[in-house]
C-alpha positions as CSV (number, residue, x, y, z in Angstrom):
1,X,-11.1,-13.9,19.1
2,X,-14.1,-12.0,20.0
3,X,-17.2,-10.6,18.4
4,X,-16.1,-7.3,18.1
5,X,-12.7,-8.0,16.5
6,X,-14.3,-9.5,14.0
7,X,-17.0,-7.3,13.3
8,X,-14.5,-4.6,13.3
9,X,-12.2,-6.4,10.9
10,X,-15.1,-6.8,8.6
11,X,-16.0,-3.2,8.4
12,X,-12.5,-1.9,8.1
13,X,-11.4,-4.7,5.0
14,X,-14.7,-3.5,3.1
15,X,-13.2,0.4,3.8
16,X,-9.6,-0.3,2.9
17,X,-10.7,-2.9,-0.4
18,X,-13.2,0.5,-2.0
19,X,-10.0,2.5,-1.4
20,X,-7.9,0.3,-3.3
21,X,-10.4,-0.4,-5.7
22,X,-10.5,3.7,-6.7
23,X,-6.4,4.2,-6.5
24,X,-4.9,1.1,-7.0
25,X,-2.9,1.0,-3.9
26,X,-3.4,1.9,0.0
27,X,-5.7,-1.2,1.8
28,X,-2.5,-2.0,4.2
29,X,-2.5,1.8,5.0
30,X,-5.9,1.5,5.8
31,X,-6.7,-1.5,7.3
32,X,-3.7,-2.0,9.1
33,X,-3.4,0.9,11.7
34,X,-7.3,0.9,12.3
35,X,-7.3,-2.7,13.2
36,X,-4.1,-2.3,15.6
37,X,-6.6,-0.3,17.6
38,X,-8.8,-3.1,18.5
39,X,-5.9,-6.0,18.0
40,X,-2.8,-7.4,19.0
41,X,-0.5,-5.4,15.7
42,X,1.4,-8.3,14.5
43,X,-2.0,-10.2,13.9
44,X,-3.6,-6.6,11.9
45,X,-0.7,-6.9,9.8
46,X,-0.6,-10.4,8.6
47,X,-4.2,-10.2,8.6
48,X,-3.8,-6.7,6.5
49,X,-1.5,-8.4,4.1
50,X,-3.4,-11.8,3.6
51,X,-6.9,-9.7,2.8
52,X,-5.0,-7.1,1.0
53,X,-3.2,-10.1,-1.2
54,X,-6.9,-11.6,-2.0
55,X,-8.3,-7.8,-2.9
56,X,-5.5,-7.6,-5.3
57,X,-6.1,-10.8,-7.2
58,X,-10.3,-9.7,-7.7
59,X,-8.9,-6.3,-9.1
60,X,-6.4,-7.6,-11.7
61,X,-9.4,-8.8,-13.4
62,X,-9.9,-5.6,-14.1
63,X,-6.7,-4.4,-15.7
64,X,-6.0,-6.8,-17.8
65,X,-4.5,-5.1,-21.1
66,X,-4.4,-2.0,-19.4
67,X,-0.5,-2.4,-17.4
68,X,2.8,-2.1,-19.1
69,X,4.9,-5.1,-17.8
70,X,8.0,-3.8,-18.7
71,X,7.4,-1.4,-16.5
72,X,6.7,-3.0,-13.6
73,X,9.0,-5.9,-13.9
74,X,11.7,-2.6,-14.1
75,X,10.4,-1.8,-10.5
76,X,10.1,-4.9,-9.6
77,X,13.7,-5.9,-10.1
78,X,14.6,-2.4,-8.1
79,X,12.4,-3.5,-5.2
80,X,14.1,-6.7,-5.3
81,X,17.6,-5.1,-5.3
82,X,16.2,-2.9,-2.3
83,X,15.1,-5.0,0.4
84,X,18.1,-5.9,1.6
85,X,19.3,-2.7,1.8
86,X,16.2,-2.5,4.0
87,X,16.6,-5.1,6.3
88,X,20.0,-4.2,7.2
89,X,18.5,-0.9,8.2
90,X,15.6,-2.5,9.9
91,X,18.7,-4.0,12.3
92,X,20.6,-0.8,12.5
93,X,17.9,1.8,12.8
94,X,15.0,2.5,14.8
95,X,11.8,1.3,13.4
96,X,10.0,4.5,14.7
97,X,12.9,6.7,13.3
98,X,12.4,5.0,10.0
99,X,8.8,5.7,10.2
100,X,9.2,9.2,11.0
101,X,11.8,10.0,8.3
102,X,9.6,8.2,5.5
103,X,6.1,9.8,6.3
104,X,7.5,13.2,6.9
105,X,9.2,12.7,3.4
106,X,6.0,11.7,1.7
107,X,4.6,14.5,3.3
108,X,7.0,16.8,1.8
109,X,6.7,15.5,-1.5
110,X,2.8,15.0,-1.6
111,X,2.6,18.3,-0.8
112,X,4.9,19.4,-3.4
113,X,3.1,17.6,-5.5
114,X,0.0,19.4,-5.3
115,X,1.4,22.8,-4.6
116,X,3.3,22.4,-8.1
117,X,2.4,19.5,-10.3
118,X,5.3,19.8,-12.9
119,X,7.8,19.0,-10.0
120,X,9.6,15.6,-10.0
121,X,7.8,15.1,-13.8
122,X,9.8,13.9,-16.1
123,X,10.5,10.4,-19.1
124,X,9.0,7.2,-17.2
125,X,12.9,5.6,-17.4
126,X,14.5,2.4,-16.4
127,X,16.6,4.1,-14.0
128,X,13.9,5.9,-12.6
129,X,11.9,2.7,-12.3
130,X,14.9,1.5,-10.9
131,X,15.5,3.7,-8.1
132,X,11.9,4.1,-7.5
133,X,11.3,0.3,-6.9
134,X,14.5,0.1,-4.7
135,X,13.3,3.1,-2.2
136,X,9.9,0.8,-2.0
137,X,12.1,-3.1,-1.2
138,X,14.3,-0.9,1.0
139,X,11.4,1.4,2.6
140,X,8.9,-1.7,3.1
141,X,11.6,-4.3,4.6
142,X,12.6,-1.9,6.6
143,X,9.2,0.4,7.8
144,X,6.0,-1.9,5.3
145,X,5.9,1.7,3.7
146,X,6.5,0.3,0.5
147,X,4.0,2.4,-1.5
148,X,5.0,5.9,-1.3
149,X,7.7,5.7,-3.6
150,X,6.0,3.5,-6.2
151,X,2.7,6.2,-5.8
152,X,4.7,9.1,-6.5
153,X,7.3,8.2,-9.1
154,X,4.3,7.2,-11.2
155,X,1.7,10.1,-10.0
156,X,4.9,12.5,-11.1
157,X,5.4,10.3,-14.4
158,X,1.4,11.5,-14.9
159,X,0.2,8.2,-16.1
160,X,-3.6,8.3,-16.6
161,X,-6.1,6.7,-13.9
162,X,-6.5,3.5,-15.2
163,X,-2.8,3.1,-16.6
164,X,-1.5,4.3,-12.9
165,X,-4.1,2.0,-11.0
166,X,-3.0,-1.5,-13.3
167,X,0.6,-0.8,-12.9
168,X,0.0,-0.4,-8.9
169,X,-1.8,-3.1,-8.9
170,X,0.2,-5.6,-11.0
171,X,3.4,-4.4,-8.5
172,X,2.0,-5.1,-5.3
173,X,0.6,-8.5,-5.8
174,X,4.2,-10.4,-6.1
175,X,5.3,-7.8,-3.1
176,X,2.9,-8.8,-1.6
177,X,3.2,-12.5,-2.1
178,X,6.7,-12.3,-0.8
179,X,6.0,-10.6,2.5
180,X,3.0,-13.4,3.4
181,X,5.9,-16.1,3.1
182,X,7.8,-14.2,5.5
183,X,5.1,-13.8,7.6
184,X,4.5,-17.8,7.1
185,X,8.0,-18.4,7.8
186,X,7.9,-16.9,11.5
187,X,4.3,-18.1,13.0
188,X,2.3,-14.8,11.9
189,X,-0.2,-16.5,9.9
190,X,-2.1,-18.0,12.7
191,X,-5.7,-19.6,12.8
192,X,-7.1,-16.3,14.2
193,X,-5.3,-14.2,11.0
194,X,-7.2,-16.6,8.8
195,X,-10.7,-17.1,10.3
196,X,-10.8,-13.4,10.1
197,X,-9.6,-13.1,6.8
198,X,-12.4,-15.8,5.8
199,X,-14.8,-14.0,7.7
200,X,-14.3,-10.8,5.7
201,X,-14.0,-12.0,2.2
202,X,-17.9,-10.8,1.6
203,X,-16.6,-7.4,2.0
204,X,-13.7,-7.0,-0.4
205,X,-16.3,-8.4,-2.8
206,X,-18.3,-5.3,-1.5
207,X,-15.8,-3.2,-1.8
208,X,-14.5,-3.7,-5.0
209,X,-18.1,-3.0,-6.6
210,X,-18.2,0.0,-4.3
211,X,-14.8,0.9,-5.6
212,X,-15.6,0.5,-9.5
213,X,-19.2,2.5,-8.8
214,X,-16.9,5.3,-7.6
215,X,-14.4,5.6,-10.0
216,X,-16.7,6.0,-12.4
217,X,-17.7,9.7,-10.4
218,X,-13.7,10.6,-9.9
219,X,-13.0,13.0,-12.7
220,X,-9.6,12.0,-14.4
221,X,-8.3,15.5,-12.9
222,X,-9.1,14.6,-9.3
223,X,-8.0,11.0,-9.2
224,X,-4.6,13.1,-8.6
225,X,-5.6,15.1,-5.8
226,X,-7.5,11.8,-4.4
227,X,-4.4,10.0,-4.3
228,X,-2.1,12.5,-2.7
229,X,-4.7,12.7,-0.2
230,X,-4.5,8.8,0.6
231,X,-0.5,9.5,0.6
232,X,-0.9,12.4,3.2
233,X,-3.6,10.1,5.2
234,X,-1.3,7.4,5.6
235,X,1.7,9.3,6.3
236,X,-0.1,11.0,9.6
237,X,-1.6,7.7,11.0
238,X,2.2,6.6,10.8
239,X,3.0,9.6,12.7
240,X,0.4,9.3,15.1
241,X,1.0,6.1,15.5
242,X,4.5,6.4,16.4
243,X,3.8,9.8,19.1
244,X,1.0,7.0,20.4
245,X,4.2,4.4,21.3
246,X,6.1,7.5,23.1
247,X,2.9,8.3,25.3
């Protein structure tokens, strides 16, 4: 691994760890696609998930008290549910089609969204945490875009900032957990994955106390437009990266 990789690595983990630290969610977004541009993307992506994994763990220190578990063990059990679902679509579909139809959707929606916040509103449900949780197992196994659905069920639930960012936050560290076994389980979490990830545990550190400085400036009625703007972020790099395979 050279130099550069790992300089690189260390800048992008301390941009994608401030951003999770202010929403709650969105440091494989980040970190991932950025780092494919200087590494082999198999390695970004364990590497995104181990270092995303850690970020999570220094952040639920800071929603303790704050998260309904009832609620996230309700999306949790629809996530479960979902991913097979997912990987059967994995093996059926085309990973670029998949990633085409989910960012396009989230674009739709996000922009929705914003245009009229009342849309997709409504009671914060066990079906709704049900079916929201299931589109995430199914969308992630299938495409890792297991966030959108999860970000917008609860941004149209309109949970407050620090409600929305524990129950993120609590979700994704079991999902996570899961998909770093996997990863284990078929060679991805090699020596380089890891002496990167060691290398850039300083800046999650960094970025968390960036992250908490900043949310502290995010008015309660911007965090909303802040996160659809993550959403919409994410959902072009997907598409960019995808026309980037065809060229």
């Amino acid at each position: 691994m050279s130099t550069e990789i790992i300089v690189a690595g260390i800048a992008i983990a301390l941009l994608a760890s401030t951003c999770q630290s202010v929403t709650g969610f969105g440091f494989a977004p980040v970190m991932t696609p950025l780092l494919a541009l200087a590494w082999d993307v198999r390695l970004a992506v364990a590497t995104s998930m181990v270092l995303g994994t850690v970020n999570l763990v220094l952040l639920l220190f800071e929603v303790r008290g704050q998260v309904s578990m009832a609620r996230v063990l309700w999306l949790l059990a629809g996530f479960t549910a979902g991913v097979p679902v997912g990987v059967i679509l994995l093996e059926r579909l085309d990973a670029d089609t998949l990633k085409v139809m989910v960012a396009t959707t989230v674009i739709a929606a996000s922009t929705l969204f914003y245009v009229s916040p009342g849309v997709g509103g409504g009671e914060d449900t066990r079906t709704g945490r049900l079916i929201a949780g299931a589109l995430s197992g199914s969308i992630g196994s299938s495409t890792s875009l297991s966030a959108p659905p999860i970000v917008l069920y609860l941004v149209g639930r309109g949970l407050d900032m620090a409600s929305f960012r524990a129950t993120t936050l609590v979700f994704f560290l079991p999902s996570n957990v899961v998909i770093i076994l996997a990863l284990a389980f078929v060679g991805r979490i090699t020596g380089d994955v890891l002496l990167l990830s060691a290398a850039a545990l300083p800046a999650l550190a960094l970025g968390v106390a960036a992250g908490a400085w900043l949310r502290r400036h995010v008015q309660p009625e911007r965090f909303r437009v802040l996160v659809l703007a993550v959403l919409l972020t994410t959902s072009l790099s997907v598409l960019a990266s995808v026309a980037g395979a065809f060229s």
